[in-house]
N, C-alpha and C positions, 0 to 999 in steps of 0.2 A: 180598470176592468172590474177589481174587485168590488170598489165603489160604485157601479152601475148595476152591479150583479143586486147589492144590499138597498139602491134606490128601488129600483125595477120591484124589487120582492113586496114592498110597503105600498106601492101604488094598486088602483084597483082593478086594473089591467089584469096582474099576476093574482089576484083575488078572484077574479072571474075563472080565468086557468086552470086554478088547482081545483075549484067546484067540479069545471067538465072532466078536469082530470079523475076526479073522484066519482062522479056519475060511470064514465067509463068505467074504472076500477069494478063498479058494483056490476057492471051491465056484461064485462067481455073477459074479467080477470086479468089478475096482473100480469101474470106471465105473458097471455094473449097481447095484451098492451104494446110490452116493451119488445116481444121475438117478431110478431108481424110475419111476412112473408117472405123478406130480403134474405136475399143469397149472396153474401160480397167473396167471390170466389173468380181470384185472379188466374190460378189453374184449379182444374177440376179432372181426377184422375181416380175414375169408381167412386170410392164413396169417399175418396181423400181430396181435401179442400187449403190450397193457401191463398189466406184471405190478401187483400190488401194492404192490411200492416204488416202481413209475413213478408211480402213481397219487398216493401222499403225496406225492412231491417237487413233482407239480405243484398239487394241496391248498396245500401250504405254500406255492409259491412266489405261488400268486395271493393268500392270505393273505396276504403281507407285502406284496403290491403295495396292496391294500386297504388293511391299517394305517399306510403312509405316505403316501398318501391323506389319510385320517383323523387322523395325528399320534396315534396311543392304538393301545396291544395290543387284539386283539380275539379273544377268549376262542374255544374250540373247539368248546365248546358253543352259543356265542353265533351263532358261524359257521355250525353245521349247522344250528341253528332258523332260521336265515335263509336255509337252500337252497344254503348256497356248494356245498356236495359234491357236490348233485345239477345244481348249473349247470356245477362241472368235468367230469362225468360225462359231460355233453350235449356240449361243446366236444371232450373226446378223444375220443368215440365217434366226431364229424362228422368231424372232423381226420384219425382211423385209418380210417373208413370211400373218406373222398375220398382219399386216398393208396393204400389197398389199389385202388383201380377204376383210377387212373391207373398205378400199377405193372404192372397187369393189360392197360393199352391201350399198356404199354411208353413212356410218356410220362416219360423221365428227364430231369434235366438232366446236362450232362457233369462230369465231375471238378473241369476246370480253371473251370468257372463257377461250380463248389459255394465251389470253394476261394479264388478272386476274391469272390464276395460277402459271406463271412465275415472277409475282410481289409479290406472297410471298416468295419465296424463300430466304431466309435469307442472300445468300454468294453475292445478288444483290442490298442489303441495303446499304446506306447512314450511315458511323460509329456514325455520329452526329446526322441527325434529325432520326435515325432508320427505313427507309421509301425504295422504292423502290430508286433505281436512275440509271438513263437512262446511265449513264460516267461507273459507278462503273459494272454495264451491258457489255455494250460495252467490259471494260477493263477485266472482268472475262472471257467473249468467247473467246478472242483474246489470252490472256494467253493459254489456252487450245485448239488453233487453231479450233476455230468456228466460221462460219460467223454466224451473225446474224440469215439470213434466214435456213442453216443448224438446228440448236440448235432450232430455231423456230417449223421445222418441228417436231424435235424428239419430243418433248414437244407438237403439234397436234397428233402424232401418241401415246405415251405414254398414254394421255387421253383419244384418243380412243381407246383405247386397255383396258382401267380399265372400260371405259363405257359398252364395251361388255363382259368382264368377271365378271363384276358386274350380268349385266344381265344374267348371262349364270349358276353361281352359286346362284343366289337370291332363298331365302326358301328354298335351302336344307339342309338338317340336318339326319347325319349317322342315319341308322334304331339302336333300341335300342336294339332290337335281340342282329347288329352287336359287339355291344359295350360289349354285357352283355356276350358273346365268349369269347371277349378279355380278360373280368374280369376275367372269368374261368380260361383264361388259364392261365393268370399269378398269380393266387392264388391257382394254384395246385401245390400239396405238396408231395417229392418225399424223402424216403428215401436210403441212400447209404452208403455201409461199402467196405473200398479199405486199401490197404497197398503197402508201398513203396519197390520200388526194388532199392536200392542205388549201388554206385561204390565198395562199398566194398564187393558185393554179386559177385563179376564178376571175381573179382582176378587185377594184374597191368599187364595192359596194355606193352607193350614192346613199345621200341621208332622206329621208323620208319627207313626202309632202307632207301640209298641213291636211290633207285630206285621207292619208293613208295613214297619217297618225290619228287624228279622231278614228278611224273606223277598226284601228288595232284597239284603242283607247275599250269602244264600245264591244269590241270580241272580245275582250279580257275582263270588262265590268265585274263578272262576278268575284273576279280577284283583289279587283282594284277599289271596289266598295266600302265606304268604310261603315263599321257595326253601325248600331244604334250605340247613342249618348246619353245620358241624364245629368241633371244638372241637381244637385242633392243638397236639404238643410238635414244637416244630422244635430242630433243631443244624446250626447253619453254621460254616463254616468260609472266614474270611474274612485278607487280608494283615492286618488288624487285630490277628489271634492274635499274631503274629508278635514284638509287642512291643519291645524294644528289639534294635536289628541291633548288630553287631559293626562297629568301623572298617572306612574300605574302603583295602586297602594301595595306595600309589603305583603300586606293579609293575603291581597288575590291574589299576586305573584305565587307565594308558599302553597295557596289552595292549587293551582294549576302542576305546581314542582311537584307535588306528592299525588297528582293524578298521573302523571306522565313521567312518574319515577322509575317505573320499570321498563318504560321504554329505552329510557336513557342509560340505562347501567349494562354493564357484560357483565349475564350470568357465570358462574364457575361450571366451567364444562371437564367431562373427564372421557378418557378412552379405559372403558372396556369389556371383560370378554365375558362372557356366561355358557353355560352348561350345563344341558337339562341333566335329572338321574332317576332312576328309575325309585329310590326309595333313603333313605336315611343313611345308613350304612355305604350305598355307594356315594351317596354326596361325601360322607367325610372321608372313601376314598380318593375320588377324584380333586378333594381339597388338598389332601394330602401330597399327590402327585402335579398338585397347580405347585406348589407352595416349596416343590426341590426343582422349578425351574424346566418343567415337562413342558412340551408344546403344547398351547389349549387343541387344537384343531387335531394332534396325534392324540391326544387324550380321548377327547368329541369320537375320534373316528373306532378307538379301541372300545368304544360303548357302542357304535353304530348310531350313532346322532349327533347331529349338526352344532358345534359352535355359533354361538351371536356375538358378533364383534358391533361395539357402541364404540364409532372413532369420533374423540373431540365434540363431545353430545350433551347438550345440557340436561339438568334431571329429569326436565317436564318430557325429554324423549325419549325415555325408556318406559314403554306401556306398562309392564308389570311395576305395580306401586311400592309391594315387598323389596324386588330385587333394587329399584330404584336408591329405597330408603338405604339398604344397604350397603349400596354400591356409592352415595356419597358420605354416609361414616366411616369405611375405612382409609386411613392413609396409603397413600400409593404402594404400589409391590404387595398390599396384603390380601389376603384370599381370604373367603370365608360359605359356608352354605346357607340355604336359606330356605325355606317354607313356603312356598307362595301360591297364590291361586290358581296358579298351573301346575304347582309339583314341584319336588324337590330342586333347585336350583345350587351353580356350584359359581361363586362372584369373584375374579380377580379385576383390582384395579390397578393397570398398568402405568397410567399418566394423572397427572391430575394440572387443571388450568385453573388459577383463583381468578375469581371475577374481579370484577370492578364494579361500582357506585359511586358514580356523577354528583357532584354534590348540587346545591343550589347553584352559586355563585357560576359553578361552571356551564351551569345547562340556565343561566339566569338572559344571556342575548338571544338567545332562541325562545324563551318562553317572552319576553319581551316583546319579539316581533310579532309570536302568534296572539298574543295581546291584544296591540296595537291594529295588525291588521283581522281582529275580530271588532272592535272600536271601530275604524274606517267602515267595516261592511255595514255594520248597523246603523252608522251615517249616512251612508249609501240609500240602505234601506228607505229612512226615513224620507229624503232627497225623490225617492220615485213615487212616495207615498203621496207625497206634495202635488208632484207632479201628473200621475193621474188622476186624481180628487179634481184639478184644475181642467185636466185634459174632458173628462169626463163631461164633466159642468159645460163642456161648451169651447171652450179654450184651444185656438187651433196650437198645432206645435212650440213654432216660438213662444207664444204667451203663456201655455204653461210649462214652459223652461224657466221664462223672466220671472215668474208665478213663486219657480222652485229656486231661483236664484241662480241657476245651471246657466252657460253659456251655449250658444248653439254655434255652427260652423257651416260655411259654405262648400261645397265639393264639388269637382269636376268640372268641365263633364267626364266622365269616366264611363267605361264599358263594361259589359256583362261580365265583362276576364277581368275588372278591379283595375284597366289599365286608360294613361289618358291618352291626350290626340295625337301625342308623341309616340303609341307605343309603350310608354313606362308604367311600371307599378305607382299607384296610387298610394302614398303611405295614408298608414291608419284607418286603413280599411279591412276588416274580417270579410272572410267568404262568407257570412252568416248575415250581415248588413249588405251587403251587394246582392247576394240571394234576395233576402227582403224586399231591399229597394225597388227591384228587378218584375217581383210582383206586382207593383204595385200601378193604380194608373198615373196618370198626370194631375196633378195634385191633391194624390193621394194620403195618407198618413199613416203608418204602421203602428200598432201597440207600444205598450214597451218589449225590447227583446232581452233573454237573458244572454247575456257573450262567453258564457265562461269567468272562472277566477276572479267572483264578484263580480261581474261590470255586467250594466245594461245598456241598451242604445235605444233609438226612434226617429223614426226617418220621414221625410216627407219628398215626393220627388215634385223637383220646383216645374223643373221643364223635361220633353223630350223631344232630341233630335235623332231623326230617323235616321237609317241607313242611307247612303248619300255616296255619288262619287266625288272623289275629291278636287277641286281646282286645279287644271293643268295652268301650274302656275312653271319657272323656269326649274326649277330641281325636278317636277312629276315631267316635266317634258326632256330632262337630259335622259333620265331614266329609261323613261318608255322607248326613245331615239337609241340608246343603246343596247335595248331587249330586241326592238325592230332588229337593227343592225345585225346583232349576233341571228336570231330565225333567218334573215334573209340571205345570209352567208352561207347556213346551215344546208338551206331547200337548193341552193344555186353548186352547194359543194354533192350535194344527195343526187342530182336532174345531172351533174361531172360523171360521178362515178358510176351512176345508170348505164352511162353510153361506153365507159371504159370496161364496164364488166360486159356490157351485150358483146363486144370484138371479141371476149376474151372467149366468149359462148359461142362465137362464131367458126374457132378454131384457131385466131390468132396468138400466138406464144405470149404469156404473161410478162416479160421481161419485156419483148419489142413493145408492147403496151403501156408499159410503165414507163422508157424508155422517152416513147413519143411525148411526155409532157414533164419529162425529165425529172422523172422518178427512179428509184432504187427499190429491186425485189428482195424481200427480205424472207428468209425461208427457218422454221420450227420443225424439226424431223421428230416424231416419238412421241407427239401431246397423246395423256390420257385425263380421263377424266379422274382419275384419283390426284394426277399433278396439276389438276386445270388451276387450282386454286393458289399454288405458291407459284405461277407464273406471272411474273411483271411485265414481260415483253409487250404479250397480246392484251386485248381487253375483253369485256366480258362478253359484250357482243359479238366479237371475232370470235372468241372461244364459243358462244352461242350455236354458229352459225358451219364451226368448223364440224360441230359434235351432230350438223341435225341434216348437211348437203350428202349428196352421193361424191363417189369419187369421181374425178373430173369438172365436177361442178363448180362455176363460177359463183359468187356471192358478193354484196356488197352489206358494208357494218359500217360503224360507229368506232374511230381510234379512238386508244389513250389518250390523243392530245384534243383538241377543238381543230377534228379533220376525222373527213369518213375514208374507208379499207376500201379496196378493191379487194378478193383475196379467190384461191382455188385449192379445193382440195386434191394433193399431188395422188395419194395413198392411205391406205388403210390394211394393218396387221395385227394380226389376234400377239395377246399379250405371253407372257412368261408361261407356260404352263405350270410347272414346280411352282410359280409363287401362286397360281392362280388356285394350285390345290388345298396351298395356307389358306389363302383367303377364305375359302370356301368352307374349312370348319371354322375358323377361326369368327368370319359373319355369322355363320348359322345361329348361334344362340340370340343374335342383334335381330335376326330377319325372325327369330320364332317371338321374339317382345314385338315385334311387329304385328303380330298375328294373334298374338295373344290382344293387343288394342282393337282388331278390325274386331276378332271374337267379341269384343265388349260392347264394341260399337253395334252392331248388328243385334247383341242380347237385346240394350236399351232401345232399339229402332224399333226390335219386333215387340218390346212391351208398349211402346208408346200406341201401335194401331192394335194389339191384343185390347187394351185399356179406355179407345178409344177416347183419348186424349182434348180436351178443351184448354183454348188457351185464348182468354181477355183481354188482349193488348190495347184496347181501349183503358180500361179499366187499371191494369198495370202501369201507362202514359199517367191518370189520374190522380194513382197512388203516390206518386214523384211528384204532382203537380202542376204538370202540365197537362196540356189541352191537349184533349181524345180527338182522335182525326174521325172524318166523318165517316161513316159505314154507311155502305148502300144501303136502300130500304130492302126491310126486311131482314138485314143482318147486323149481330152485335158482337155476337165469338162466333169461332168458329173452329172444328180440330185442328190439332196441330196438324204438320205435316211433318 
């Protein structure tokens, strides 16, 4: 790429270019030039804009919260068929919306509390002094593609948003009425006697034509479909190329060992205690009083100020530079005052820990390795430098592999999920190359990609087979033969128990019913809905069905086992009262978190139409990389809802 970039510039193509480009410049200004018209504004909430890359970053960042969740990559396809994009869509849009309405009622927070609450955030500490740090800052937004001033804002909007839902739920608390409903109903106590209608009351099933299994075959297609295939040449580029490295001289080794000498060694850390004073004289009181074995923090409190305890802390974290110096010259147990840019200071050191330093020899297999696998990369390097200068030139895939000396490999067919016709994972394949591949057309070729941890890949897709049903060959046909079987057990046990619950509706006694097809009534006195759950008896549909009939009513469900219920409700009785009265405070704080969420729900519902809200879903589909589905004419967004 880089080599087309440096041809391309020297030809007289890109000479012509930069003239018009410069014509323009004089004619419309630069700025004009390069802002133009364009609006990339995935949501749009008053004058608050996320653009299209706001929009992936936070895509991906709930993706990876989800895949480590789940321990496994989860494919981008996988992810949209499952709504992820249009459940981020609904969170920015409420987020940008309640933020534009509060910007709008001037409801900020100040600077210094933006800047205080992002200083406790733990993932922006200092591993050593456990403290805010400005580098460790920096280097966490960056990771996760955030400037500064972005992350800043979210974290001013964030606070504003707790500050008005603070206020907006403050002192409420569900009415006790509410609560004490709730109790009632989940300690009302329902009795029910049902009896099973199993497989054996139906008679055997016959096994299916050859014409009722095609046309199950064809009602089920979309299940039984299999993905799209591709059949893939890949070329990676891995430290593996790299082959045999060169010795590593003593010189670099020692240059590398005195660079990363502090990494390697334990500081000497010490525990301990400080105390401000108001002037000279009380420091060499409260010296005096450290030094016969007084408590610092009785001491601290007989001043009316705070002891600073520094537990097992190396020097660089204790802020004050004076007290610092100090506090690692004296040997342990000894007390001393001090001067410092804050004031009189009173220093005892309780502990002391001597460090350690790593010598060469011992930190010599680790700098070895980072060596070596700096050697490989650069091998690496050179390997795709090859390989695109050839690629460039003309050279489809394989040739400029064989070009670079690289081997290429045949893959698949595999599917969008990484797996092949079996169902199995595909080794040796990243979600980052399947993604790729997946892009691409039918003999296509991708760039080079970077994989992480030095390595590159490039793909090329040889072939693709479409989604396809599969050949009812003898295994797809025992399968389907006994999916038929069990549905048509199911419908013929479902059309039994119809006619055995109609008698039952009739007014004929459940038991004679059960009875006539030589069943057994089985009876549950007392179900509530609080016990529905540690019940194994019934199923869930019986319990469904027990909780939603009147009394007397017949019903028929789904057993525990592979056989449908007949069943009737005998009775129905209001629950304990005494416990219902527990319940009843005992919820209410549950049912007012309740309310406290609808409250919330309802703020950001009414900011979304206050704000009147736009939302891109074209555009947002784009941002990910896939294909915008088509909008009517005349439409492209439209408000949210």
């Amino acid at each position: 790429m880089l080599a087309a970039i440096r041809n391309f510039a020297k030809s007289w193509v890109a000479a012509v270019l930069i003239g018009l480009l410069i014509v323009s410049f004089a004619i419309f200004g630069i700025n004009d030039v390069f802002r133009g018209n364009f609006q990339d504004s995935v949501v749009q909430a008053g004058d608050r804009h996320v653009t299209s890359a706001d929009f992936r970053r936070e895509f991906d960042a709930q993706r990876r919260r989800l895949e480590q969740q789940s321990g496994q990559p989860i494919p981008l396809d996988f992810a949209v068929e499952r709504g992820l994009d249009r459940q981020v869509l609904q969170v920015v849009a409420d987020r940008e919306a309640f933020a534009a309405l509060l910007a709008k009622m001037n409801l900020k927070p100040s600077d210094k509390l933006v800047v205080d609450e992002i200083a406790k955030i733990p993932a922006f500490f200092d591993p050593v002094s456990g403290r805010f740090d400005k580098t460790a800052y920096q280097r966490q937004l960056a990771q996760n593609n955030f400037t500064v001033e972005q992350f800043e804002q979210m974290a001013r909007d964030d606070i504003a948003a707790q500050m008005a839902l603070t206020g907006i739920v403050a002192g409420a608390r569900a009415p006790r009425a509410m609560s004490a409903l709730n109790a009632l109903y989940g300690l009302e106590q329902r009795d029910v006697a049902y009896f099973s209608v199993t497989p054996a009351m139906i008679g055997q099933v016959a096994a299916p034509t050859e014409a009722q299994l095609q046309a199950f075959m064809r009602e089920n297609a979309q299940q039984l479909t299999r993905p799209e295939f591709r059949v893939l040449t890949v070329v990676r580029f891995t430290p593996a190329l790299a082959g045999a490295l060169p010795p590593i001289p003593d010189e670099e080794l020692r240059k590398r060992y005195e660079f990363r000498k502090d990494t390697f060694s334990t500081p000497e850390t010490r525990t301990v205690v400080q105390v401000p004073a108001r002037d000279q004289a009380t420091a060499q009181q409260v010296a005096a009083r450290l030094q016969r074995g007084e408590d610092p923090q009785a001491v601290a409190g007989s001043l009316k100020v705070d002891a600073i305890t520094y537990d097992n802390r190396p020097k660089t974290a204790i802020p004050d530079r004076q007290v610092a110096d100090t506090a690692f010259r004296l040997p342990a147990g000894q007390v001393a005052p001090v001067q410092s840019s804050l004031g009189w200071q009173v220093v005892k050191v309780l502990s002391v820990t001597p460090g350690r330093e790593v010598s060469l020899e011992e930190a010599r297999p680790v700098l070895e390795a980072e060596i070596r696998k700096d050697q490989a990369t650069e091998k690496v390097l050179a390997l795709t430098q090859v390989y695109e200068e050839a690629h460039t030139a003309g050279g489809n895939l394989a040739e400029a592999a064989r070009k670079a000396g690289v081997p290429t490999m045949t893959v698949g067919p595999v599917s969008q999920g990484g797996r092949d016709e079996q169902n199995q994972p595909v080794a040796g394949l990243s979600q980052k190359l399947v993604e790729t591949a997946f892009g691409l057309p039918s003999g296509g070729e991708s760039d080079l990609v970077e994989d992480g941890d030095g390595q590159y890949f490039a793909v090329r897709v040889e072939r693709i087979i479409p989604p396809a049903l599969p050949p009812l060959d003898a295994a797809l046909r025992a399968e389907l033969t006994r999916v038929w079987t069990g549905r048509e057990t199911l419908r013929r046990m479902q059309a039994r128990a119809d006619e055995l619950a109609a008698r039952v509706r009739k007014g004929e006694v459940i038991d004679a019913v059960a009875g006539s097809v030589g069943a057994r009534v089985s009876r549950v006195a007392g179900l509530t809905r609080q016990s529905a759950a540690q019940n194994q008896q019934l199923s869930q549909d019986v319990m469904g069905q027990a909780f939603t009939v009147k009394p007397g009513e017949a019903f028929t469900a789904r057993d525990v086992q592979f056989a449908m219920a007949v069943g009737r409700l005998e009775a129905v009785r209001p629950g304990d009262a005494a416990l219902a009265a527990q319940i009843t405070e005992f919820a209410r704080d549950q049912m007012s978190m309740g309310l406290f969420r609808e409250l919330e729900e309802s703020a950001r519902a009414g900011a979304r139409r206050a704000m009147k809200v736009k939302v891109d879903e074209a555009r947002a589909r784009t941002a990910l990389g896939l294909e915008a589905p088509e909008a009517p004419a005349g439409k492209a967004a439209g408000k949210a809802k």
